[in-house]
N, C-alpha and C positions, 0 to 999 in steps of 0.2 A: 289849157295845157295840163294834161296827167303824164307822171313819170313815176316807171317804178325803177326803186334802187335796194341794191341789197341794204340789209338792216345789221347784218352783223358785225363790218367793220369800217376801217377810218374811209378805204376806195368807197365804200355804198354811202358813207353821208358827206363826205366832201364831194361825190357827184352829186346830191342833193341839195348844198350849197351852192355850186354852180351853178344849177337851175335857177336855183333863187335869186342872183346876181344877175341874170342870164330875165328870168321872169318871176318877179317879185311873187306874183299872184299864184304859182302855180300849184294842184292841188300835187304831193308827193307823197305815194304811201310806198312803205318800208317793207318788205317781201323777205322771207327767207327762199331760198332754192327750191324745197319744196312747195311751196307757195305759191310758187312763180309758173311751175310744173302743171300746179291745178286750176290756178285759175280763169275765170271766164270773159274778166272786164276788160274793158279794153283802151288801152294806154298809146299816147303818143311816142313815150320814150320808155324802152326798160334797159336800164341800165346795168352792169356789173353783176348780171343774173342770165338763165339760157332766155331766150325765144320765149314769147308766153303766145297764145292760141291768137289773140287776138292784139297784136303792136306794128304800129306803124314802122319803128325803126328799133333796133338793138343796137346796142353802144355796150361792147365786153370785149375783154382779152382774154379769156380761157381758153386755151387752144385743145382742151375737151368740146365746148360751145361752137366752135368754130368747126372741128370734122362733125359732127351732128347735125349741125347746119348745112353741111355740103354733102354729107351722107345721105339726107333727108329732103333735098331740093328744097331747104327750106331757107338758105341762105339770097338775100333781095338785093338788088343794087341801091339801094337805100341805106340798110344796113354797114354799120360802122363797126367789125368786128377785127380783132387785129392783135393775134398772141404774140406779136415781135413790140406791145407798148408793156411798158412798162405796170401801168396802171390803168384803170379803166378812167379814174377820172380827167387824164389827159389825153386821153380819145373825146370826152365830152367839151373838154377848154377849146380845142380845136375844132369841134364842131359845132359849136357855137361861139367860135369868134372872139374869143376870151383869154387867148394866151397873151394878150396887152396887158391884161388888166394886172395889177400889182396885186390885188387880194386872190384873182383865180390863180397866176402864177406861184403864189406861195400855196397854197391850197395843190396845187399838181404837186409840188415838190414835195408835201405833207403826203398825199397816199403813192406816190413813187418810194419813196423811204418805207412806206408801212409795208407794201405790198413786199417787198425783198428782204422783210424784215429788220431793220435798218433801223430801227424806231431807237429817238431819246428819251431821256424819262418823262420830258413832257409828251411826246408822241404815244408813250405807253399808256397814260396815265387814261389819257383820250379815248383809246381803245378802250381800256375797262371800264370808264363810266358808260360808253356806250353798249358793251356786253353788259354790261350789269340792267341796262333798260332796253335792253332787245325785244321787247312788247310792249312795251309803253311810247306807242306812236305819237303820243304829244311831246314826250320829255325830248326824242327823237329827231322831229321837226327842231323841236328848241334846240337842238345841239347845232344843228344843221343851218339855220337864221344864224345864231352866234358867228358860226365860223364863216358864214355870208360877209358877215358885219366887219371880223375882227382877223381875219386871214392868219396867219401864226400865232398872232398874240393873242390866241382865243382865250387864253388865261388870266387877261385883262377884265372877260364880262365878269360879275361879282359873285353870279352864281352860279354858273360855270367853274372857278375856282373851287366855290366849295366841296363842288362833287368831286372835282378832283382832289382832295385833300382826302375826302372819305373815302375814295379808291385807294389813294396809297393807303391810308393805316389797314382798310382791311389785305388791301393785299399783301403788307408788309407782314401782316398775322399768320397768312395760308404758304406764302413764300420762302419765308424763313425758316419754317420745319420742312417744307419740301425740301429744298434746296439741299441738304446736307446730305440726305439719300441719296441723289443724283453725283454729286461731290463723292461720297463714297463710292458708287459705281467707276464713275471714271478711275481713281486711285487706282483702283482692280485690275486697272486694265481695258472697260468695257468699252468699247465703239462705236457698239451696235446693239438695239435695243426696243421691246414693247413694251411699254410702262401703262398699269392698269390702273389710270385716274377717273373712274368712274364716279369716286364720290369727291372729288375734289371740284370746287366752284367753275360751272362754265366759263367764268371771265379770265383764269388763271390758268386755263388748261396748256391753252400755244405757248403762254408766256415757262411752262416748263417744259416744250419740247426746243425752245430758243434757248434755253439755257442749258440742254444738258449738249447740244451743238456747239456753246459757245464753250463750253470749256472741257471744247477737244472730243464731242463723238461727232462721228461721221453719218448716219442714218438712226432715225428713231421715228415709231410707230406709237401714237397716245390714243388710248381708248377712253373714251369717254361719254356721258351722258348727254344725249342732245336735248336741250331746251324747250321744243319747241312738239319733239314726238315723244321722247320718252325713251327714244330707241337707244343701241349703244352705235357710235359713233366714231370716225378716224381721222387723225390729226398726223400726216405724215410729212416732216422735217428732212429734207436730205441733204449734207454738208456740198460745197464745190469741192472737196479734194476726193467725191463718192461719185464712181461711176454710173452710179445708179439713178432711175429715172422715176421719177416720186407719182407721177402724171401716170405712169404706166402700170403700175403696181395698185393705184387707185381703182384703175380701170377695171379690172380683172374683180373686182370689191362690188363693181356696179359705180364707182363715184368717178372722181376724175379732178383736173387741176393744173397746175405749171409743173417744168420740169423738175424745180425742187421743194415743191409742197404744194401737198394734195391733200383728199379726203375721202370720205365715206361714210353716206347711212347704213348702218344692217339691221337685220332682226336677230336681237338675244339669241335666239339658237344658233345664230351662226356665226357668233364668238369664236366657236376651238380651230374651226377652219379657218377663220381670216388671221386669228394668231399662229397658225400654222403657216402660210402663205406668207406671210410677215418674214417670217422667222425663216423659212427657204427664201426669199428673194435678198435676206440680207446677207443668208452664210455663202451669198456667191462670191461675196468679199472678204468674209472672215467665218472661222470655224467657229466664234465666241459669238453667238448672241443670248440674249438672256430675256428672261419675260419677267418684271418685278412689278408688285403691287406695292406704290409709295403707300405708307402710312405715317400720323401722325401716334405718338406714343405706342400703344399695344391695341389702335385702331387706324383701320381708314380712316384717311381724312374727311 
């Protein structure tokens, strides 16, 4: 049994824990979307990623993945795709027979929460230990067995824990001077917004477009550094009280998503366009939007 899953959050390794549950032995490598785009091997399951060239079955809810798939006759009767689930890893509990189980049940419930956002601090914390090892396919796996093991209380394994202690202090160090910028926008008045986190740590990046949502804007576009190519990157948030359609504004970027958060790879050159395009798709709701670069003291963070 091969299975690929996304690597970069809670839905790509708790469906890799399901596997596990599911089929102890089974070999799981971790793909980014890119990744998954290129390559050649050929897998029994890919999960919470598009189509790869060569997969027997696709298990995803992106309802980007989903018209590409029917645009491109590439969509199987096999295939498990389905942008009305909440999460990709409860398309996999249910297809493989596991929404009994007490550990897979709390595990769906764990990336249903993440994917809507929804996350508690121990569900954040999870998140970032696993941004923060987003290429280190063994510490990945290990995360992935743990939460096999330990369904919620994955903060029970001992080492597990620690990471997550090292995640908050560091993130409490990057968070805490973000944060007051954003708190100062909203004051202003602002709603709506492109914030250029380019040098701020990949693992913290969503956790400040979730926070300038939570307290009180309505759409926000974060730019930032992708990990894995070096390129710059899009992190798009859109509130329920915002007409706007986060999936759709991706699209137009070349990326794509859910209706309220999406994405985007670009090439550096095409920074002032996609901040332009931002910045018109937002003032369809308000005449204020504003493009700020957070920084830390009298620098980028």
């Amino acid at each position: 049994m091969k299975v690929a899953t996304h690597k970069e959050d809670i839905d790509g390794i708790v469906s890799a824990a399901l596997f596990l549950i599911k089929y102890p032995d089974a070999k799981i490598e971790f793909l980014s979307v890119k990744e998954a785009m290129e390559t050649e091997d050929f897998f029994d399951y890919v999960v919470d990623l598009p189509k790869t060239k060569n997969c027997r079955i696709n298990i995803d809810h992106h309802e980007t993945n989903y018209h590409r798939l029917v645009s491109e006759g590439l969509l199987s009767e096999n295939d498990v795709v389905d942008p009305s689930s909440p999460s990709a890893a409860r398309l996999v509990a249910e297809t493989l027979g596991l929404m009994n189980n007490k550990i897979a049940e709390e595990l769906v419930r764990m990336a249903d929460l993440a994917d809507k956002g929804k996350m508690d601090n121990k569900l954040r914390l999870l998140d970032y230990v696993i941004k923060l090892n987003l290429n280190n396919k063994e510490v990945l796996e290990k995360i992935a067995r743990v939460l096999a093991r330990y369904g919620s209380n994955f903060d029970k394994d001992i080492w597990l824990s620690k990471e997550l202690e090292k995640a908050q202090k560091l993130a409490n160090e990057i968070l805490g001077k973000v944060t007051r910028d954003i708190e100062k926008l909203i004051k202003r008045g602002i709603e709506y917004a492109v914030l250029d986190c380019r040098d701020i740590p990949f693992f913290v990046v969503k956790e400040v477009a979730q926070y300038f949502l939570f307290k009180g804007g309505k759409a926000v576009g974060v730019i930032y550094t992708d990990p894995d190519t070096g390129k710059d990157r899009l992190s798009l948030r859109i509130s329920t009280k915002s007409e706007l359609k986060a999936n759709e504004i991706a699209e137009k970027i070349g990326g794509g998503g859910h209706l309220k958060a999406a994405g985007a790879i670009f090439e550096r050159e095409e920074l002032h366009r996609v901040i332009g395009l931002l910045m018109q798709a937002f003032s369809k709701e308000n005449k204020t939007v504003v493009f700020y670069t957070l920084k830390i003291g009298n620098r980028r963070v």
